[in-house]
C-alpha positions in Angstrom: -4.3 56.9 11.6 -3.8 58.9 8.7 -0.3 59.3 6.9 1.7 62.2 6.8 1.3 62.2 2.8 -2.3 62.0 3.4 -2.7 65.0 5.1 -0.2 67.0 3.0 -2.7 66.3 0.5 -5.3 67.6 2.3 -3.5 70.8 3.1 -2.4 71.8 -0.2 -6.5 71.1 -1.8 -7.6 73.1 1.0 -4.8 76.1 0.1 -5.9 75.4 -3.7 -9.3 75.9 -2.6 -9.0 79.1 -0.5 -7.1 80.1 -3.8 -9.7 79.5 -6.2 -12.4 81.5 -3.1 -10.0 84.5 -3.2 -9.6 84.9 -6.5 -13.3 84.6 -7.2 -13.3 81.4 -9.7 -16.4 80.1 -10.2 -16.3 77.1 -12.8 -16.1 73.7 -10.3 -14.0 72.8 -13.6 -11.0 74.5 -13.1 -8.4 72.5 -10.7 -5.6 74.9 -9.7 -2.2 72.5 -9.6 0.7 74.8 -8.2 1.1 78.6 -7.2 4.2 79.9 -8.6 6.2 83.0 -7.2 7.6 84.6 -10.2 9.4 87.9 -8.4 7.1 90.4 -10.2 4.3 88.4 -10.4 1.8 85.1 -8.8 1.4 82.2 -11.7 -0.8 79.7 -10.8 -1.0 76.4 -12.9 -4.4 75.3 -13.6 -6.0 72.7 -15.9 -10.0 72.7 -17.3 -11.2 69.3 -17.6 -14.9 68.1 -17.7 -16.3 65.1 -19.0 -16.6 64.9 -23.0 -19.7 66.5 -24.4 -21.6 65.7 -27.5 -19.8 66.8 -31.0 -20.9 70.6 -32.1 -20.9 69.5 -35.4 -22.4 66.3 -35.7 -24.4 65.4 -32.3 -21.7 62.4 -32.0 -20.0 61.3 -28.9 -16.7 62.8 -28.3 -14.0 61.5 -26.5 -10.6 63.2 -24.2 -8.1 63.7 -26.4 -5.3 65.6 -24.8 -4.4 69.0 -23.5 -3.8 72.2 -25.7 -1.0 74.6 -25.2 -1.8 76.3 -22.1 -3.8 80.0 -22.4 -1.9 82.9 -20.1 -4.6 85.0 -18.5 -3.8 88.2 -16.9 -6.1 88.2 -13.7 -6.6 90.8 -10.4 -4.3 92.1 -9.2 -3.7 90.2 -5.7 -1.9 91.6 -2.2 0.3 94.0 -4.4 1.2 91.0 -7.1 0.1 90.9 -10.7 -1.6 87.4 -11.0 -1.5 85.2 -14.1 -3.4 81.9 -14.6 -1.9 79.2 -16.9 -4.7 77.6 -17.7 -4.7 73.7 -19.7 -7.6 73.5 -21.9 -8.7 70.3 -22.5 -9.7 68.9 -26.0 -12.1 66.2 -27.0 -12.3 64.6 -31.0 -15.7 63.2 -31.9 -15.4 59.7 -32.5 -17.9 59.9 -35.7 -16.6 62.9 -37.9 -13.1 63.4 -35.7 -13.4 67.0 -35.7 -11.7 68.4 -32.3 -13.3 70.8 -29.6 -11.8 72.9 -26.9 -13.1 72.6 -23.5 -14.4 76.3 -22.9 -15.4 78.5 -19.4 -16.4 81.7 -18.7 -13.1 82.9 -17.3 -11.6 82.7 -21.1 -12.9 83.8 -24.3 -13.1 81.9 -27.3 -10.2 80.7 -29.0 -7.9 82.4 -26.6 
């Protein structure tokens, strides 16, 4: 038998999931953490994370470093509510010249 936090859980990753369906969010990246209801407006809380590619710069291996300060996108509009995602970014420094990257997606442009 399966505990009650269990299945809370799985409630709130299937809500997080119908979220990410209705709003049309493609990257399998993206992991939405909390819907806020701001009055005037829907925020949801999101973070990008994927593992850590090769450096840009010098082809070496790049590590997790931390998040950077979250990115505010204006989205759709969504049953009447402006929506905004507050999306984490992730960065990774290469381990060989420890120059930093910024985990990108299509939903943001660069250095935004």
């Amino acid at each position: 038998m399966k505990s009650d936090e269990t299945i809370i859980r799985k409630t709130l990753m299937e809500q997080f999931n119908f979220i990410t369906n209705l709003l049309g969010i493609k990257d399998p990246n993206i992991t939405i953490l909390d819907v806020l209801d701001a009055g005037t407006h829907k925020e949801i809380i999101a973070k990008l994370d994927y593992p850590a590619p090769k450096c840009p710069y010098c082809q070496g291996q790049m590590a997790k470093y931390d998040f950077q300060k979250e990115a505010k996108i204006p989205y759709l509009e969504c049953v009447g509510y402006k929506t905004l995602i507050r999306l984490k970014k992730r960065r990774f420094r290469c381990k060989v010249c420890r120059k930093m990257a910024v985990a990108e997606t299509s939903l943001v442009k660069k250095n935004h």
